[in-house]
C-alpha positions as a Markdown table, in Angstrom:
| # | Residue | x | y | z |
|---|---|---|---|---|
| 1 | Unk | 94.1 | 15.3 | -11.8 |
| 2 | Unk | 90.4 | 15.5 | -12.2 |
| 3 | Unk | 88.7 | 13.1 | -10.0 |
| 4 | Unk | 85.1 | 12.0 | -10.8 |
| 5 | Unk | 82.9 | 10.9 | -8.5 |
| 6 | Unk | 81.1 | 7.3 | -8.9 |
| 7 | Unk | 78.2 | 8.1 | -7.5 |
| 8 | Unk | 77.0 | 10.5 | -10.7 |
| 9 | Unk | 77.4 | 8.0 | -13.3 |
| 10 | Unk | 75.3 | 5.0 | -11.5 |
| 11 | Unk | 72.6 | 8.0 | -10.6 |
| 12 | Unk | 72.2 | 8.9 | -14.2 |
| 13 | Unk | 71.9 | 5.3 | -14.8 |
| 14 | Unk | 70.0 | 4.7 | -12.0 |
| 15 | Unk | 67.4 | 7.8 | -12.8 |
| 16 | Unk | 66.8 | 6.4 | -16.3 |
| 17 | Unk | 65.9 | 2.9 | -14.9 |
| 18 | Unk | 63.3 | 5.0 | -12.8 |
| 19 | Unk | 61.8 | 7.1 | -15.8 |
| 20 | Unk | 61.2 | 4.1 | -17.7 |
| 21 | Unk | 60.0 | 2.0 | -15.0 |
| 22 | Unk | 57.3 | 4.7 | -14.3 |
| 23 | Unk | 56.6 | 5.0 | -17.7 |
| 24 | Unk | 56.0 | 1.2 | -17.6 |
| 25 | Unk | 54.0 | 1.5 | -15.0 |
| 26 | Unk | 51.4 | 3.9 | -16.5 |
| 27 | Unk | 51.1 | 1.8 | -19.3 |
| 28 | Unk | 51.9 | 4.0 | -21.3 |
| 29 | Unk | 54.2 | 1.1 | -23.6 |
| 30 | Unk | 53.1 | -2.1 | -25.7 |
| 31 | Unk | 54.3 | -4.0 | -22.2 |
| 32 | Unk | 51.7 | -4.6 | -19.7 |
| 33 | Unk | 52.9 | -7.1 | -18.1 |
| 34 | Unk | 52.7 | -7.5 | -14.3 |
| 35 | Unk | 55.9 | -9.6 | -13.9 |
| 36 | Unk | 57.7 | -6.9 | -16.4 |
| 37 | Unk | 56.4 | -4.4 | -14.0 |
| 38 | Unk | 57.7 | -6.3 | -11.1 |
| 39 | Unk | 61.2 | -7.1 | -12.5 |
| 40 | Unk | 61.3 | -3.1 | -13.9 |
| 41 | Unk | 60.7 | -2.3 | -10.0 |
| 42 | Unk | 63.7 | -4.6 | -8.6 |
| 43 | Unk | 65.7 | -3.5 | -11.4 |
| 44 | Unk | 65.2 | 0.0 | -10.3 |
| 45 | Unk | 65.7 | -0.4 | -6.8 |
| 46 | Unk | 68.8 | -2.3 | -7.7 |
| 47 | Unk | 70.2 | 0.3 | -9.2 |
| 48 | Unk | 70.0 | 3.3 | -6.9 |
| 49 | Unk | 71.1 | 0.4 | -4.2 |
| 50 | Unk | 74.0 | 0.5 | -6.4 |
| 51 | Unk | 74.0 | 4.3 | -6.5 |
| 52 | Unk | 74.0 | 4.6 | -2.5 |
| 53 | Unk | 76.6 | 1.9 | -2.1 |
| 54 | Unk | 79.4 | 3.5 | -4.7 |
| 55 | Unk | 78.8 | 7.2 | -3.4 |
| 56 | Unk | 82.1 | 7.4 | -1.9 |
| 57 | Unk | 84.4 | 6.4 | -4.5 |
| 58 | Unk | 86.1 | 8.3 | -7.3 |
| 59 | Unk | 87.5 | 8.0 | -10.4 |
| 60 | Unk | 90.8 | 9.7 | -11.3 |
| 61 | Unk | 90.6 | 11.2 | -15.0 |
| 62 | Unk | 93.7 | 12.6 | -16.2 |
């Protein structure tokens, strides 16, 4: 029984929200919106709030 931990799966998520959030941010896309910026940041704070909330549980495998 291999058991997986949550916690990796929503901070993989979580850490991709945040790369292209900053790459948002630096304007750096065709987007340069301010409320896209805004809702990219809630977004990403959402998701590592998510991250910190699920660390404890585990998914069983096989």
């Amino acid at each position: 029984m291999l058991k997986l931990p949550l916690v990796i799966i929503y901070m993989i998520i979580a850490f991709n929200i945040t790369a292209f959030t900053v790459v948002l941010q630096l304007d750096w896309l065709i987007i340069n919106s301010l409320i896209a910026k805004a809702i990219a940041w809630v977004l990403t704070i959402g998701a590592w709030s998510m991250a910190y909330a699920n660390r404890d549980k585990c998914v069983t495998l096989f």
